[in-house]
C-alpha positions in Angstrom: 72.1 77.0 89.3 72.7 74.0 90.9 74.0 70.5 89.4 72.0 67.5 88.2 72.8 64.2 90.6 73.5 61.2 88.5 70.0 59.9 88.7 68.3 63.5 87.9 70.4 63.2 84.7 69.5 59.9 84.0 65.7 60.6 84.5 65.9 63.6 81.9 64.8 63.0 78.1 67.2 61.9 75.7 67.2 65.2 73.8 67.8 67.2 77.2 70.6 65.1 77.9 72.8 67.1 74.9 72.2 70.1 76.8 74.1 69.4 80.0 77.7 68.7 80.5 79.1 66.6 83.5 81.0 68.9 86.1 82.8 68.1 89.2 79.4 69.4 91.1 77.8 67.1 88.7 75.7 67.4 85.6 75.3 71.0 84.3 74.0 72.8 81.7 76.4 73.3 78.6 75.0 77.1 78.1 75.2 77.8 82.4 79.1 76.3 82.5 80.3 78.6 79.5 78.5 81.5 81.1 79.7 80.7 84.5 83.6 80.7 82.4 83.1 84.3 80.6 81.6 85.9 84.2 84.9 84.0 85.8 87.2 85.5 83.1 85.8 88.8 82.5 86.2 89.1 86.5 89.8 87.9 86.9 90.1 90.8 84.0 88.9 93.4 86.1 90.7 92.9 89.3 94.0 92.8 87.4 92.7 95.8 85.6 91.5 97.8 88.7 94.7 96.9 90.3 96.8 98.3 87.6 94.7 101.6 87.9 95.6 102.1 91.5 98.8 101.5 91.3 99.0 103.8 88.6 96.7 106.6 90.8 99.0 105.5 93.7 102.0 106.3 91.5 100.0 109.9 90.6 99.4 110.8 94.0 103.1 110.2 95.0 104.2 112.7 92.1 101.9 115.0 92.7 102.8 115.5 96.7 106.4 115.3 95.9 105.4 118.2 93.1 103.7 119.9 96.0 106.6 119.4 98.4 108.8 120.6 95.6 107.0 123.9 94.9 106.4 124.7 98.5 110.4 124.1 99.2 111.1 126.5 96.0 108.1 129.2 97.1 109.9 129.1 100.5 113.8 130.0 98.6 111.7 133.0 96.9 110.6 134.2 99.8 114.0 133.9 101.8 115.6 135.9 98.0 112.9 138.1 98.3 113.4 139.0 101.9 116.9 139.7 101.8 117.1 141.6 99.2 114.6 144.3 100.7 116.8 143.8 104.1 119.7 144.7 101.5 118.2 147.8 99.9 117.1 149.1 103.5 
């Protein structure tokens, strides 16, 4: 929605004139510049949110490969046990 000039404003009825709030863009509607703050707010509130859920599925995906990396490296010692002990009872 864009701003009243000066002389728009001044050309409005007096009971419109309560309605709208002077900006630095100009003159405003009171109902569009509190709207125009909750949208603002509610989206700094979502980047910060979606920014803590990646770095929390960042942090996920890094425990889970080194999870990964830690099974294969223990699947790998069972396989070397395994193996020697049927060299062993050959």
């Amino acid at each position: 929605m864009s701003a009243l000039t000066v002389e728009q404003f001044e050309q409005l009825p007096e009971f419109a004139k309560g309605e709208y709030v002077e900006t630095d863009k100009g003159y405003q509607h009171g109902g569009f510049v509190k709207l125009k703050g909750s949208l603002d707010d509610l989206d700094t509130k979502y980047k910060t949110i979606e920014s803590q859920l990646n770095s929390v599925n960042e942090a996920k995906q890094a425990e889970i490969e080194e999870a990964k990396k830690q099974a294969y490296e223990e699947a790998k010692k069972m396989e070397t046990l395994k193996k020697s002990k049927d060299v062993t009872r050959k």
